[in-house]
N, C-alpha and C positions, 0 to 999 in steps of 0.2 A: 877778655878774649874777643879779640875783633871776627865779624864773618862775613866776607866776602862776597856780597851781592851778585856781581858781575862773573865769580869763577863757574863754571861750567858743572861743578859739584853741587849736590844740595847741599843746603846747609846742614842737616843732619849729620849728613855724611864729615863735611868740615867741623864740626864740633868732635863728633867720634875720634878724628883724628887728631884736632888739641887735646883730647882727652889724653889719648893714647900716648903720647907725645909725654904728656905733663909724668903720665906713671910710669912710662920707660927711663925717663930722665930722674925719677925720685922727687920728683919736685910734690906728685900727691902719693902718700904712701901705707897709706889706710882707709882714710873713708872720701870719698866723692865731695865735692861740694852741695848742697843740697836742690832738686830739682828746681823751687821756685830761687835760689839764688843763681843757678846758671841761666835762669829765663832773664832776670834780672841785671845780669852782667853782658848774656849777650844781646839780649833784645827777642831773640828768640822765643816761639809758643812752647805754652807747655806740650802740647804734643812732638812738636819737634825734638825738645828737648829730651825725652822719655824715649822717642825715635833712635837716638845716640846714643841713648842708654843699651839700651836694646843692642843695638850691634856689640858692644862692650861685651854684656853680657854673653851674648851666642859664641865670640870671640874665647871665652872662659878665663878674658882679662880681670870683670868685676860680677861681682852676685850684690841680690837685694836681699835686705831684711825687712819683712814689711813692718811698718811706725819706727824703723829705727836709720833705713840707711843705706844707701850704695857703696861697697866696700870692696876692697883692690882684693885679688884673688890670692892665696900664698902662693909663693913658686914664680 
């Protein structure tokens, strides 16, 4: 998941909306990728990372289970 330096968005903000993206389209359809692998894939800190998450979250796209997981919302 590339992130765009230059766009005018944070990157936070730009991850949320790949995220978004990925579980509108069925491409993730249960559980999230794990925080240190999207740090990982994007370059991204972890707080940035947890930043995206977050919006996800408030959105009522995804909920956390804590020690087990970020997972797509039913519905």
């Amino acid at each position: 998941m590339k992130i765009n330096p230059e766009s005018p968005d944070h990157p936070y903000v730009q991850l949320a909306g790949r995220l978004r993206s990925r579980i509108k389209a069925g491409e993730i359809r249960h559980v999230l990728p794990s925080i240190m692998d999207l740090t990982e894939e994007t370059g991204l800190s972890i707080n940035t990372v947890r930043r995206a998450i977050k919006l996800l979250i408030d959105e009522g796209l995804v909920y956390t289970v804590p020690g087990r997981g970020t997972f797509v919302s039913p519905g």
